[in-house]
mmCIF file of the N, C-alpha and C atoms, coordinates in Angstrom:
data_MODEL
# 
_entry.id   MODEL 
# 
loop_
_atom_site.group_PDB 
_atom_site.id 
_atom_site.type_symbol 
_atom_site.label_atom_id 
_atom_site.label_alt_id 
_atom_site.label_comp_id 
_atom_site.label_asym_id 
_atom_site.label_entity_id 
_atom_site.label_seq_id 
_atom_site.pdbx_PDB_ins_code 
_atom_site.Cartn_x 
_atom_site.Cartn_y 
_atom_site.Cartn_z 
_atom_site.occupancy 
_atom_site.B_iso_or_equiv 
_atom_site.pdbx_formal_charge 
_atom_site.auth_seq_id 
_atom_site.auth_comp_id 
_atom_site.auth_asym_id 
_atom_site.auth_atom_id 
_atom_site.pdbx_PDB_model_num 
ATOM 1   N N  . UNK A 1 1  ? 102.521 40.022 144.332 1.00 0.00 ? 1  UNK A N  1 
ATOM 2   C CA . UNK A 1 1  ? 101.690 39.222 145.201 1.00 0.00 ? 1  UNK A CA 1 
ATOM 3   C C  . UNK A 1 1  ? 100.381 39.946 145.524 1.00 0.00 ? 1  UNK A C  1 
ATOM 4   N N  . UNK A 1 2  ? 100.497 41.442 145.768 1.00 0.00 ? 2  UNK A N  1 
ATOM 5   C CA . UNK A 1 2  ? 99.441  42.366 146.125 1.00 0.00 ? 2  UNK A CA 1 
ATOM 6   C C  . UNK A 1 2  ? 98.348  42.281 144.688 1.00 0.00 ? 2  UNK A C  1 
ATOM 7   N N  . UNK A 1 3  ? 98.969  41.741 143.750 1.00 0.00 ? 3  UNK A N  1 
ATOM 8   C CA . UNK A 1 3  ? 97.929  42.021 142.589 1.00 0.00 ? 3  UNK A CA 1 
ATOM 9   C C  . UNK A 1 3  ? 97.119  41.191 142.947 1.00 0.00 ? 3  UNK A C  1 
ATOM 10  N N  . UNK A 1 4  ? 97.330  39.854 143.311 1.00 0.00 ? 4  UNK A N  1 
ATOM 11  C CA . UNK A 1 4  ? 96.359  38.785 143.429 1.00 0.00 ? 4  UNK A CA 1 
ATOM 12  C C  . UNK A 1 4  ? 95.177  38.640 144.453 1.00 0.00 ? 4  UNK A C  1 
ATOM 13  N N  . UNK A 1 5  ? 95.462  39.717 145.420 1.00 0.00 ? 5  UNK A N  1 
ATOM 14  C CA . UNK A 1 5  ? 94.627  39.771 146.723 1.00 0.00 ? 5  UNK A CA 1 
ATOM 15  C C  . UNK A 1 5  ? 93.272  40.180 146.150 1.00 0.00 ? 5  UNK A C  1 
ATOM 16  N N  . UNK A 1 6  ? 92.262  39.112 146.504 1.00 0.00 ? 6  UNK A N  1 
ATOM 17  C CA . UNK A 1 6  ? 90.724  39.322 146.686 1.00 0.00 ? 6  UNK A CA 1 
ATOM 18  C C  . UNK A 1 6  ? 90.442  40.658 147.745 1.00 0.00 ? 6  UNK A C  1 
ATOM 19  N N  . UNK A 1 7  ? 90.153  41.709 146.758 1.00 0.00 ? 7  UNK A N  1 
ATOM 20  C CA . UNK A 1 7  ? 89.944  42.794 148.168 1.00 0.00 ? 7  UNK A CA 1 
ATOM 21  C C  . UNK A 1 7  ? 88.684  42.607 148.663 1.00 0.00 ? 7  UNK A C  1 
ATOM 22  N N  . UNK A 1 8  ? 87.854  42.448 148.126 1.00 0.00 ? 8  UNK A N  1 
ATOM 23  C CA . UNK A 1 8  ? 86.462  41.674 148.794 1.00 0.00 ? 8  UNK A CA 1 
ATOM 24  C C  . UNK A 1 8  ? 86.891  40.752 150.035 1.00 0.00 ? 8  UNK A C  1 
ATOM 25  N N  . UNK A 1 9  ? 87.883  40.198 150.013 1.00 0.00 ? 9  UNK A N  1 
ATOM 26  C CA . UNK A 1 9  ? 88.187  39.174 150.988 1.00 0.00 ? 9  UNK A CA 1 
ATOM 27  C C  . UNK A 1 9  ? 89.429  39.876 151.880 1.00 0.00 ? 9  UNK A C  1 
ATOM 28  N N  . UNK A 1 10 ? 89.161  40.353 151.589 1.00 0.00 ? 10 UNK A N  1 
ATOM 29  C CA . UNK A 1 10 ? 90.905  41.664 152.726 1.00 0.00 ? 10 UNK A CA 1 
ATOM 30  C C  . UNK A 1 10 ? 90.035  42.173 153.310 1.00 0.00 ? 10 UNK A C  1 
ATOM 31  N N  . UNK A 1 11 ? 91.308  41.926 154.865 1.00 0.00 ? 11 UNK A N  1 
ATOM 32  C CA . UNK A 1 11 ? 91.078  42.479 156.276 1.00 0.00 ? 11 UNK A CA 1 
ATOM 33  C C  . UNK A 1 11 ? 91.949  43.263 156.296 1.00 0.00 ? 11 UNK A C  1 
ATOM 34  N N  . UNK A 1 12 ? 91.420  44.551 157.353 1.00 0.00 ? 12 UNK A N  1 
ATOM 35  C CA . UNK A 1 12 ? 92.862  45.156 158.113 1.00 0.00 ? 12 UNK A CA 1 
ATOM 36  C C  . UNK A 1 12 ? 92.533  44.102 159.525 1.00 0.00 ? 12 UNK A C  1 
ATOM 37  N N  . UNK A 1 13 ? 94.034  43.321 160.582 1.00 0.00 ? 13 UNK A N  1 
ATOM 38  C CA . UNK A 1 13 ? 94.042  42.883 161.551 1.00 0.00 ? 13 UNK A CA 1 
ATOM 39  C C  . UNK A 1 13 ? 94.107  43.972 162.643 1.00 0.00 ? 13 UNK A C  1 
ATOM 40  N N  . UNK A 1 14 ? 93.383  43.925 163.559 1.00 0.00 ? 14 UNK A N  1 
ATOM 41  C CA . UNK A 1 14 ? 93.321  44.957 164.838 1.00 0.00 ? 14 UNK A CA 1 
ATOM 42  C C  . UNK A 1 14 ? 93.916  44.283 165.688 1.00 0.00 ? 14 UNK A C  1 
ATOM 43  N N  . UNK A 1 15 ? 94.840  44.426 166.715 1.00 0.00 ? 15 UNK A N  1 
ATOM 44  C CA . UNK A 1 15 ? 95.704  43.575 167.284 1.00 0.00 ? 15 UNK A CA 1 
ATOM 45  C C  . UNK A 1 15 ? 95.528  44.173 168.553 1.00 0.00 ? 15 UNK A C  1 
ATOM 46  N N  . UNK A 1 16 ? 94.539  43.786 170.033 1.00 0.00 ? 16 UNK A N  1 
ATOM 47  C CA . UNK A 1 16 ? 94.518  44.766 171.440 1.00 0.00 ? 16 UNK A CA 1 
ATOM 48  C C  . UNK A 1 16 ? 94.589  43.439 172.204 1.00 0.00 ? 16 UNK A C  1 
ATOM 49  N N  . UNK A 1 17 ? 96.210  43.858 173.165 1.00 0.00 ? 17 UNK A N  1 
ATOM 50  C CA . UNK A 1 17 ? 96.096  43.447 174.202 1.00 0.00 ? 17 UNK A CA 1 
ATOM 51  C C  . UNK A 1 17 ? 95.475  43.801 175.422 1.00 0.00 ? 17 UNK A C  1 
ATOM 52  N N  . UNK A 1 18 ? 94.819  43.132 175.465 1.00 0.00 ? 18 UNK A N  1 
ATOM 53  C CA . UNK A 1 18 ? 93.672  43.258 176.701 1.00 0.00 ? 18 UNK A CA 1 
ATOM 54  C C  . UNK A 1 18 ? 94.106  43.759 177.794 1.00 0.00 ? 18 UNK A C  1 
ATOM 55  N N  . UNK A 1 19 ? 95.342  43.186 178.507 1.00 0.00 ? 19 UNK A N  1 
ATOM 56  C CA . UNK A 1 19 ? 95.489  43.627 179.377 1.00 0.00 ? 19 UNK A CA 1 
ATOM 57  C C  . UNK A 1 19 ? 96.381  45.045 179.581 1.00 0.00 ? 19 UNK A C  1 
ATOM 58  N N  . UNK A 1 20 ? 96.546  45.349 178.330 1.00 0.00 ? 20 UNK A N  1 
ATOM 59  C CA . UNK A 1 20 ? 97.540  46.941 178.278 1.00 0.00 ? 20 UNK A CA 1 
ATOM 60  C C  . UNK A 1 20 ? 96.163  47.938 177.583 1.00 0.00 ? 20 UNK A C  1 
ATOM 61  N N  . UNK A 1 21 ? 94.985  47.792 177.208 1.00 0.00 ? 21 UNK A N  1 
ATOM 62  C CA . UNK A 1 21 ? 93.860  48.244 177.114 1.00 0.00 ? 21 UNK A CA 1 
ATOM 63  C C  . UNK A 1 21 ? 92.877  48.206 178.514 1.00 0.00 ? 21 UNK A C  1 
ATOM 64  N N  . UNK A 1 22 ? 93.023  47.322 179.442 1.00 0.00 ? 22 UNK A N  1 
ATOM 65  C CA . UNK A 1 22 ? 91.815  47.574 180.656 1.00 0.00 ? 22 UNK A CA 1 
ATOM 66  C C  . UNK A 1 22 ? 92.933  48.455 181.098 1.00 0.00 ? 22 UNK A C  1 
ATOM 67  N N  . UNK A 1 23 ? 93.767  48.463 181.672 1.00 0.00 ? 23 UNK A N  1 
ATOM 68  C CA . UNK A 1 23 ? 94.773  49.304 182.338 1.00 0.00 ? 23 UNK A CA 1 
ATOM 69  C C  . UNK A 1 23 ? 94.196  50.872 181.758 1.00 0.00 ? 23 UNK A C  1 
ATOM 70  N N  . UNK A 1 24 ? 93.981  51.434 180.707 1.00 0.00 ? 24 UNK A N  1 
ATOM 71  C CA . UNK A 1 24 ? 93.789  52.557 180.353 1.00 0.00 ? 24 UNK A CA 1 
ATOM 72  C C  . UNK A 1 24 ? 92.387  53.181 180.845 1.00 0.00 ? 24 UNK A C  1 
ATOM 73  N N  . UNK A 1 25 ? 90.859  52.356 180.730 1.00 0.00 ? 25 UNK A N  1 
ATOM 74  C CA . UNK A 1 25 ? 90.017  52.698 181.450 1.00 0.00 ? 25 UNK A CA 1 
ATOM 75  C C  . UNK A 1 25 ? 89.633  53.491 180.057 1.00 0.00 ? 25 UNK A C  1 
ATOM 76  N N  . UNK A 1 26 ? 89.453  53.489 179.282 1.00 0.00 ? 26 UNK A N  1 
ATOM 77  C CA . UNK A 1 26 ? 88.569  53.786 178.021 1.00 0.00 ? 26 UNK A CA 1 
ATOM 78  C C  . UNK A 1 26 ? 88.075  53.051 177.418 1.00 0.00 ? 26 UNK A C  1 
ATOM 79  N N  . UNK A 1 27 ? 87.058  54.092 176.638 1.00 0.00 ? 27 UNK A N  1 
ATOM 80  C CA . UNK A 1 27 ? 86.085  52.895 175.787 1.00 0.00 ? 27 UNK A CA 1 
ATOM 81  C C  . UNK A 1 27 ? 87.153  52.316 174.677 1.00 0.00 ? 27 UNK A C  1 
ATOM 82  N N  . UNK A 1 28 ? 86.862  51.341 173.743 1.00 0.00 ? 28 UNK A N  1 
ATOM 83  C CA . UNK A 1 28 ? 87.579  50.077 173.667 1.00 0.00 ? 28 UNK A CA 1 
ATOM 84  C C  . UNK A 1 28 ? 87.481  50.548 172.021 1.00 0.00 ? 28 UNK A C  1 
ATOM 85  N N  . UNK A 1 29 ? 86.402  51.624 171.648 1.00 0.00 ? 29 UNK A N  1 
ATOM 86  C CA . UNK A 1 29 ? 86.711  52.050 170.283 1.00 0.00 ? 29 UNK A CA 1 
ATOM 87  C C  . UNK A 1 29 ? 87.448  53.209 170.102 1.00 0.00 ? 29 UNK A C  1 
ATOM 88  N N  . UNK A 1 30 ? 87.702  54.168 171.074 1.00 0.00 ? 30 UNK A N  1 
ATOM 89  C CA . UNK A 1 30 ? 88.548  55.092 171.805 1.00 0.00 ? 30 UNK A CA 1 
ATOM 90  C C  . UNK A 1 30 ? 89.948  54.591 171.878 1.00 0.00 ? 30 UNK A C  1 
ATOM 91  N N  . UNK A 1 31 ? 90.243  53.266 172.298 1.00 0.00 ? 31 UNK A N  1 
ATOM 92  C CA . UNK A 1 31 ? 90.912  52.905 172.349 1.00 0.00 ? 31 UNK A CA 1 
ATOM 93  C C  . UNK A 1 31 ? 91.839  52.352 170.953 1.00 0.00 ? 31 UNK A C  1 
ATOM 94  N N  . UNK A 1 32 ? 91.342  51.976 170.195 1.00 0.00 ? 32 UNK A N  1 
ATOM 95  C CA . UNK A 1 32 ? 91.824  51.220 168.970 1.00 0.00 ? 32 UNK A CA 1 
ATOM 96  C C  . UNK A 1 32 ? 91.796  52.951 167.777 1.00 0.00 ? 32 UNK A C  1 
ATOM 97  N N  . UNK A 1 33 ? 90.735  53.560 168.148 1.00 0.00 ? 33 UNK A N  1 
ATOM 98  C CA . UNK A 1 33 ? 91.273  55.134 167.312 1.00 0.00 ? 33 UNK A CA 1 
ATOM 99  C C  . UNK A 1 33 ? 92.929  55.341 167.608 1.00 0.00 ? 33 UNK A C  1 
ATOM 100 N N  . UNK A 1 34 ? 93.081  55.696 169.202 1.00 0.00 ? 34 UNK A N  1 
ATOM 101 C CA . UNK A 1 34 ? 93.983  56.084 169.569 1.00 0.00 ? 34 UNK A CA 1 
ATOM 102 C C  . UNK A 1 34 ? 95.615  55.401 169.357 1.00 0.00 ? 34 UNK A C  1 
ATOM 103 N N  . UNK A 1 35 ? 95.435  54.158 168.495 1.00 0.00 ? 35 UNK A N  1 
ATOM 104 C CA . UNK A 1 35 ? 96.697  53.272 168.051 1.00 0.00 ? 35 UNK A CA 1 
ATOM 105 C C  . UNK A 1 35 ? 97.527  54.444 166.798 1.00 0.00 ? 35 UNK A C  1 
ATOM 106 N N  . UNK A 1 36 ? 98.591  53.648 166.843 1.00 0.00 ? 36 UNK A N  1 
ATOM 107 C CA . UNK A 1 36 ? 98.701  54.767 165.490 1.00 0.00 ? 36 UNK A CA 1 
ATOM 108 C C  . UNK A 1 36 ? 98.359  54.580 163.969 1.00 0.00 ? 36 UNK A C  1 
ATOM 109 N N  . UNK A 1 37 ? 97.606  53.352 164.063 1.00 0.00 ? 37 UNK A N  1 
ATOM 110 C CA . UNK A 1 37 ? 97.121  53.608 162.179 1.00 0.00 ? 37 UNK A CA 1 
ATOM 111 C C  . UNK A 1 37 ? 95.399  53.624 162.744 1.00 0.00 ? 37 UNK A C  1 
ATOM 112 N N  . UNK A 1 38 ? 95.285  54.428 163.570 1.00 0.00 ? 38 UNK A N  1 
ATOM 113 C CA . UNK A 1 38 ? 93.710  54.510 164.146 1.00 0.00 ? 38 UNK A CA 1 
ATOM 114 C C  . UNK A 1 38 ? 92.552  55.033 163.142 1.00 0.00 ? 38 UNK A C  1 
ATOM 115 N N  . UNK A 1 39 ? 93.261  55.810 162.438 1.00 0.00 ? 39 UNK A N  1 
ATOM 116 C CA . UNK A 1 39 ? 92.257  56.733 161.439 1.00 0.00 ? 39 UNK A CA 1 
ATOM 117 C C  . UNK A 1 39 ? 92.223  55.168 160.084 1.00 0.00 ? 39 UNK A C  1 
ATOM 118 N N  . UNK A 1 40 ? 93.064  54.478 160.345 1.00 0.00 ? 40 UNK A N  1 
ATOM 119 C CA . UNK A 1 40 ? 92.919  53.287 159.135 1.00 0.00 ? 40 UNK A CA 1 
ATOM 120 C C  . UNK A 1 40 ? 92.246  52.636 159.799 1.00 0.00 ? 40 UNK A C  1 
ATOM 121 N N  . UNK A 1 41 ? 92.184  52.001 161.131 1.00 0.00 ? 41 UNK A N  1 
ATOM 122 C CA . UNK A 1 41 ? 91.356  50.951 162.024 1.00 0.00 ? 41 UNK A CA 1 
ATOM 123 C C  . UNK A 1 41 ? 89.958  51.695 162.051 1.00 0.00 ? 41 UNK A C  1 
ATOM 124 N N  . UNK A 1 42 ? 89.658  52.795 162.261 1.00 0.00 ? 42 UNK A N  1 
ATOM 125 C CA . UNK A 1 42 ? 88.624  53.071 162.361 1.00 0.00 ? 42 UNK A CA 1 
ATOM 126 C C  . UNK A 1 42 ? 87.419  53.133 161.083 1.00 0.00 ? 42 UNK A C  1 
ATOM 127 N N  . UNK A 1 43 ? 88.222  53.226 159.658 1.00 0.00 ? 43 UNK A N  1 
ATOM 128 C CA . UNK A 1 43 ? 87.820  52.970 158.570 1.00 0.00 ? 43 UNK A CA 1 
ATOM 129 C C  . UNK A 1 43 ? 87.542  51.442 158.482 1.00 0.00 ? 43 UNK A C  1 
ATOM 130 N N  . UNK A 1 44 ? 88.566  50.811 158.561 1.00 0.00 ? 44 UNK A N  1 
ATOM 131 C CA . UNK A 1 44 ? 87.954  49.496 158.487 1.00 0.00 ? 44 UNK A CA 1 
ATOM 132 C C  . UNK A 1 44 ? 86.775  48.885 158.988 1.00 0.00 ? 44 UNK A C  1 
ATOM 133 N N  . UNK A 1 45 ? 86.974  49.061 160.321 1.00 0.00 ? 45 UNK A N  1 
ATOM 134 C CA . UNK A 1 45 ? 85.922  49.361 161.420 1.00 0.00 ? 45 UNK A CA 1 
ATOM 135 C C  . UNK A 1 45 ? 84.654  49.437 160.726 1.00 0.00 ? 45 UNK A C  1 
ATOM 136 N N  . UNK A 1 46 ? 84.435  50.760 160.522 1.00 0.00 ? 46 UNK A N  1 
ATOM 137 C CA . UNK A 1 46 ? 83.226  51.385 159.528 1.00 0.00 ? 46 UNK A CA 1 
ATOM 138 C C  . UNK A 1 46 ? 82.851  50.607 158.210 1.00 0.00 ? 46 UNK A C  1 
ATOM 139 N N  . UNK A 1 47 ? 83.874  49.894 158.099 1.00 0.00 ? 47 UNK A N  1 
ATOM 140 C CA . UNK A 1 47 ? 83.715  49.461 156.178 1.00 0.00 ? 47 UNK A CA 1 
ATOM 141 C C  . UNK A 1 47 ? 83.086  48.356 156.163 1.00 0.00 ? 47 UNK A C  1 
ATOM 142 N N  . UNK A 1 48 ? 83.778  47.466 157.263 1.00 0.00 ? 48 UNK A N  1 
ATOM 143 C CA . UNK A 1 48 ? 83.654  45.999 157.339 1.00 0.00 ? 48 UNK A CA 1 
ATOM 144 C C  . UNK A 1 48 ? 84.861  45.556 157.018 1.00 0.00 ? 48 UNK A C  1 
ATOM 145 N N  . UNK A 1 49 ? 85.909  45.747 157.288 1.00 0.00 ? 49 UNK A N  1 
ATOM 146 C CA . UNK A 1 49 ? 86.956  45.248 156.816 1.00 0.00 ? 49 UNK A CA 1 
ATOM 147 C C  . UNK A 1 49 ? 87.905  45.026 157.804 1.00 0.00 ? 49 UNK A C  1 
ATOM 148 N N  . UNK A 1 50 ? 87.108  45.172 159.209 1.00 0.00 ? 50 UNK A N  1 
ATOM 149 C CA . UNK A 1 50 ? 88.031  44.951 160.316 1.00 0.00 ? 50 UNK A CA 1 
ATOM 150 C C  . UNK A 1 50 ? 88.208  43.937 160.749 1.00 0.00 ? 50 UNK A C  1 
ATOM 151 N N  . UNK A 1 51 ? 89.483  42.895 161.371 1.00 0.00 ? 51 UNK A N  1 
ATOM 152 C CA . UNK A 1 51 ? 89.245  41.237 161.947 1.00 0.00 ? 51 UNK A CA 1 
ATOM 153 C C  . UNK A 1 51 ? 89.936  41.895 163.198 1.00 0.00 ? 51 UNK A C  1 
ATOM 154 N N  . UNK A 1 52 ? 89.419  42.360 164.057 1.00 0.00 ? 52 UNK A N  1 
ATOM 155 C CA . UNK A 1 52 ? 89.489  42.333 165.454 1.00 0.00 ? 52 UNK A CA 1 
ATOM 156 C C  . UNK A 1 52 ? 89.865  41.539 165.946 1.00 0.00 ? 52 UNK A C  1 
ATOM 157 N N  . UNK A 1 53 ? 91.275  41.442 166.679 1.00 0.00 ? 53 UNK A N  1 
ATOM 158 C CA . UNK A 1 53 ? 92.157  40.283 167.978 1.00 0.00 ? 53 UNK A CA 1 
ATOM 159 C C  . UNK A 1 53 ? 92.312  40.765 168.890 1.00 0.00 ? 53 UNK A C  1 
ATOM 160 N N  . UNK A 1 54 ? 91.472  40.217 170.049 1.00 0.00 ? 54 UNK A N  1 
ATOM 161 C CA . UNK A 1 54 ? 91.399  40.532 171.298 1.00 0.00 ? 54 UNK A CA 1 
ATOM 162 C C  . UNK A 1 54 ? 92.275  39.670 172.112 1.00 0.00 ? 54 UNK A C  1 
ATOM 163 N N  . UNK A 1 55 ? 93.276  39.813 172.827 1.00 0.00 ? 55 UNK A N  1 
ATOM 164 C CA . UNK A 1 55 ? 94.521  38.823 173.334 1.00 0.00 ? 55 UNK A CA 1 
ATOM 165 C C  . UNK A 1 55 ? 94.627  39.080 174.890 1.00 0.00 ? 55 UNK A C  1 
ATOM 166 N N  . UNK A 1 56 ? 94.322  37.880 175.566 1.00 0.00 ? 56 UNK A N  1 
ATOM 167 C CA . UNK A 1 56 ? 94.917  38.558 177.094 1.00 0.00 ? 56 UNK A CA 1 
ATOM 168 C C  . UNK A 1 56 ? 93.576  38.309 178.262 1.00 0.00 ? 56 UNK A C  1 
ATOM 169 N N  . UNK A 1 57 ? 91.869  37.772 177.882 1.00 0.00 ? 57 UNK A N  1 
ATOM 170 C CA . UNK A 1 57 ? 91.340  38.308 178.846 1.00 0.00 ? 57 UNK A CA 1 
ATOM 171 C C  . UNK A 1 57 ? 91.391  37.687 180.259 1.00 0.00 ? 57 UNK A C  1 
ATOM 172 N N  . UNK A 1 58 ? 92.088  36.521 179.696 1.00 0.00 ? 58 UNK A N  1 
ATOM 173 C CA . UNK A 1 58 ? 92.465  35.672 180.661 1.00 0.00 ? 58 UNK A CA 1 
ATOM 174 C C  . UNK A 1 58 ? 93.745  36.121 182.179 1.00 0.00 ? 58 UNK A C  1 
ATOM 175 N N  . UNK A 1 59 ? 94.321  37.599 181.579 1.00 0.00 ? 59 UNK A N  1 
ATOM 176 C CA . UNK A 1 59 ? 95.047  37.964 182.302 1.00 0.00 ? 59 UNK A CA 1 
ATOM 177 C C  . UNK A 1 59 ? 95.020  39.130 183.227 1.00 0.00 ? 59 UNK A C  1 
ATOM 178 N N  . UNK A 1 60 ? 93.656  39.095 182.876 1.00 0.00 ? 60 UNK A N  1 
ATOM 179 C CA . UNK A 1 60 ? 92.821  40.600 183.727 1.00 0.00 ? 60 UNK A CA 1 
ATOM 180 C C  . UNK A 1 60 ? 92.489  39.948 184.791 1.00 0.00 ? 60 UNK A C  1 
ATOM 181 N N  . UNK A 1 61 ? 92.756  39.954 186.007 1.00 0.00 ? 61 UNK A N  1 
ATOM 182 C CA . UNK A 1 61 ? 92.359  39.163 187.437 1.00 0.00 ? 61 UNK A CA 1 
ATOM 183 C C  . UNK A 1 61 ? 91.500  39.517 187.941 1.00 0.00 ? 61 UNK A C  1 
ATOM 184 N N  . UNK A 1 62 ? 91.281  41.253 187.891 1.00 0.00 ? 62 UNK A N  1 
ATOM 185 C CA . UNK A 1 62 ? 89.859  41.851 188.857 1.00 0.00 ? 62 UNK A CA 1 
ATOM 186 C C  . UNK A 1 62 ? 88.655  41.592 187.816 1.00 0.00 ? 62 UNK A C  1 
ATOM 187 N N  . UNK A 1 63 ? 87.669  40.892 188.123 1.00 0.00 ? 63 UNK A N  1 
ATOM 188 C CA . UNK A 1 63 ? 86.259  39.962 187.880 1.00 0.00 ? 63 UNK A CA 1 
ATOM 189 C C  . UNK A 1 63 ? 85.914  41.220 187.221 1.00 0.00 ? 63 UNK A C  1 
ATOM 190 N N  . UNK A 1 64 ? 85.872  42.845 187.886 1.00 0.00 ? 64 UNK A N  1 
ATOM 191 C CA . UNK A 1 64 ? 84.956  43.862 187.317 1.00 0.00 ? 64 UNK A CA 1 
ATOM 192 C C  . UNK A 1 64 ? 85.655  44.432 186.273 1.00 0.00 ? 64 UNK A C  1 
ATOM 193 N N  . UNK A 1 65 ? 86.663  44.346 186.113 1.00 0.00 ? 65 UNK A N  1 
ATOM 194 C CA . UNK A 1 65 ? 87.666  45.154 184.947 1.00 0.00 ? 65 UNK A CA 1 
ATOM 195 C C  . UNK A 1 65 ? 86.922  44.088 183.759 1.00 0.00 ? 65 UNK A C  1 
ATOM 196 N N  . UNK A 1 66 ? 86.939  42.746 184.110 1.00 0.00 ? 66 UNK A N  1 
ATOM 197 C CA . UNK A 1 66 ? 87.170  41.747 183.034 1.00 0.00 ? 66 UNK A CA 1 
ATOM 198 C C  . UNK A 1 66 ? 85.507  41.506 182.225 1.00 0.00 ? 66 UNK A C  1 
ATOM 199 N N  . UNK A 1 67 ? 84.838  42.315 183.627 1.00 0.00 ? 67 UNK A N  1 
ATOM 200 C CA . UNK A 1 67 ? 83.049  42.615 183.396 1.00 0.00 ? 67 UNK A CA 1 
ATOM 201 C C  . UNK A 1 67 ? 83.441  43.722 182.153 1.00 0.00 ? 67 UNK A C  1 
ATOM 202 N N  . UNK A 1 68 ? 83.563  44.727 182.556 1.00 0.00 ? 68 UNK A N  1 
ATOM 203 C CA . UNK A 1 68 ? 83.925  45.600 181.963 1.00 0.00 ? 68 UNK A CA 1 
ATOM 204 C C  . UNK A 1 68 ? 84.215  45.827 180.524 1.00 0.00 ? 68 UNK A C  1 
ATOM 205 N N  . UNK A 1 69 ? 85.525  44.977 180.400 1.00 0.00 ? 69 UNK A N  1 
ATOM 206 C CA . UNK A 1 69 ? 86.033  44.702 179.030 1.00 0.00 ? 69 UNK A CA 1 
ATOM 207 C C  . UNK A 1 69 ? 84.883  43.722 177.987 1.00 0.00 ? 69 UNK A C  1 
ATOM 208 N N  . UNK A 1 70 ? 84.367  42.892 178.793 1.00 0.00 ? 70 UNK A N  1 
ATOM 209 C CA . UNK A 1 70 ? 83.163  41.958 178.583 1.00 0.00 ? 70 UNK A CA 1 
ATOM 210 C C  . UNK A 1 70 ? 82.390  42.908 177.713 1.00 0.00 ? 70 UNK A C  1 
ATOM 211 N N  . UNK A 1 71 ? 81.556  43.852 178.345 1.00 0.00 ? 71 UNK A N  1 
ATOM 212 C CA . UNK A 1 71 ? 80.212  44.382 177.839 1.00 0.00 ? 71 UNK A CA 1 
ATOM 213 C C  . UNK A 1 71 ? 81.165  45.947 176.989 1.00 0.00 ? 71 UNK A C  1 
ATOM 214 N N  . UNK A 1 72 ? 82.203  46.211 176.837 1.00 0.00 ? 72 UNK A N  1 
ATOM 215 C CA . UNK A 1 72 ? 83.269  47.095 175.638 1.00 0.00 ? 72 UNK A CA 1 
ATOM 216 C C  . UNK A 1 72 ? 82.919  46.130 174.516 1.00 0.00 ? 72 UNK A C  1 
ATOM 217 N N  . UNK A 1 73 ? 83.587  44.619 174.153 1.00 0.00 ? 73 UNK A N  1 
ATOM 218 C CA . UNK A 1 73 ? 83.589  44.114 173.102 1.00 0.00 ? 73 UNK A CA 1 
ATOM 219 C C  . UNK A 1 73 ? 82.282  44.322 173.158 1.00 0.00 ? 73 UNK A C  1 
ATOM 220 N N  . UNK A 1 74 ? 81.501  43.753 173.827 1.00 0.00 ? 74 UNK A N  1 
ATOM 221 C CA . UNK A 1 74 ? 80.056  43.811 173.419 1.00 0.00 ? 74 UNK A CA 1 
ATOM 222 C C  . UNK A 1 74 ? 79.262  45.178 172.365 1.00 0.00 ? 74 UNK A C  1 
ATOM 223 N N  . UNK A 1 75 ? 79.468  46.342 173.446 1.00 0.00 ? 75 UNK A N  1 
ATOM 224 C CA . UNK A 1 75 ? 78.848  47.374 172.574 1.00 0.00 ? 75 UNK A CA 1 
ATOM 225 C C  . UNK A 1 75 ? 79.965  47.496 171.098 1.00 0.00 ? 75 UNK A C  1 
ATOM 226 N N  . UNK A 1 76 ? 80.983  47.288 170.994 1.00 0.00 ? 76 UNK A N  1 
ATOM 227 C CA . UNK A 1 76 ? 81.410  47.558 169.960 1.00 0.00 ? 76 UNK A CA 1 
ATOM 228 C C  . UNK A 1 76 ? 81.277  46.468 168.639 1.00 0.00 ? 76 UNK A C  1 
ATOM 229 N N  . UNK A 1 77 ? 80.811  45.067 169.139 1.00 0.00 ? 77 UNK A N  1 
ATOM 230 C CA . UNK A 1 77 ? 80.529  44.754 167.835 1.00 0.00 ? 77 UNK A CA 1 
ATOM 231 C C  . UNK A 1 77 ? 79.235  45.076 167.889 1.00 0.00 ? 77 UNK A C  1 
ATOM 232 N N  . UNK A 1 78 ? 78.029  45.615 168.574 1.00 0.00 ? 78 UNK A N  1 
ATOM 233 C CA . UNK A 1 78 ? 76.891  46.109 168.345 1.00 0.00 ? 78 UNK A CA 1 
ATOM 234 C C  . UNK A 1 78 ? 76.679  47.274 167.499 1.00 0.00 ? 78 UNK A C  1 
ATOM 235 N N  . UNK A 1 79 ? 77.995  47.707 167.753 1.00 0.00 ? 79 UNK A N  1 
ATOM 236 C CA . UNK A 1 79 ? 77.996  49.415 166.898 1.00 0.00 ? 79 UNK A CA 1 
ATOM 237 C C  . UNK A 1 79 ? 78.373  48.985 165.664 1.00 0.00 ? 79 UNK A C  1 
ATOM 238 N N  . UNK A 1 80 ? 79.355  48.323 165.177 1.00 0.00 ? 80 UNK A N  1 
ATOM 239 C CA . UNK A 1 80 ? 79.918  48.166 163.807 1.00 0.00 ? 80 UNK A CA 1 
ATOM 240 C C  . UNK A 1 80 ? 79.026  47.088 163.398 1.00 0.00 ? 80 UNK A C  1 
ATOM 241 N N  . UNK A 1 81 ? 78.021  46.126 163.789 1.00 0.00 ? 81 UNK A N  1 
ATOM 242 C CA . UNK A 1 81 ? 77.624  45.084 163.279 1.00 0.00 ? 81 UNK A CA 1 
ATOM 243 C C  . UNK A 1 81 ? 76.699  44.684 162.205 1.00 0.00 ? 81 UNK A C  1 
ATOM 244 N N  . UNK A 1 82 ? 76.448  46.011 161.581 1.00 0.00 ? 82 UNK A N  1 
ATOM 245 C CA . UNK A 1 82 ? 76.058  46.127 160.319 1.00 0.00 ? 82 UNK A CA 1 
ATOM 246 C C  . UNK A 1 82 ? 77.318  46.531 159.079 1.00 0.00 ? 82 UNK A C  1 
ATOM 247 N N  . UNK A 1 83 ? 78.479  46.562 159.800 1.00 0.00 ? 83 UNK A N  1 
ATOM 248 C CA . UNK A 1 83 ? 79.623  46.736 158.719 1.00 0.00 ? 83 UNK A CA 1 
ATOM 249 C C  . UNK A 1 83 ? 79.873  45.733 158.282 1.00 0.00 ? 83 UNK A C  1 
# 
């Protein structure tokens, strides 16, 4: 099945629940290093080969955490957004 995959068209999936990521209080690319296939997420990341899933922001209640997490995604697709 793996023979047939368009790697031009292959993602690695990044999978962060939001609300077990604001709880930590790090930056949000800090955060996704620190998973355990981080050194693979972070390549992707870099390559362009990352599909980032952000799950949960709806379950962050404090307005400033959820500010917070807000302007994280932000700088981070600013940083990779030439990948």
């Amino acid at each position: 099945m793996l023979a047939y995959l368009n790697k031009d068209l292959a993602f690695i999936s990044i999978y962060i629940r939001i609300s077990e990521y604001s709880e930590k209080r790090v930056d949000l690319f800090d955060h996704i290093k620190s998973q355990r296939s981080g050194k693979l997420f972070e390549w992707a990341l870099k390559n362009g080969k990352a599909l980032v899933l952000l799950d949960g922001l709806d379950e962050v209640i404090d307005t400033s955490v959820r500010m917070k997490v807000t302007d994280d995604v932000k700088n981070l697709i600013s940083l990779f957004s030439n990948s």
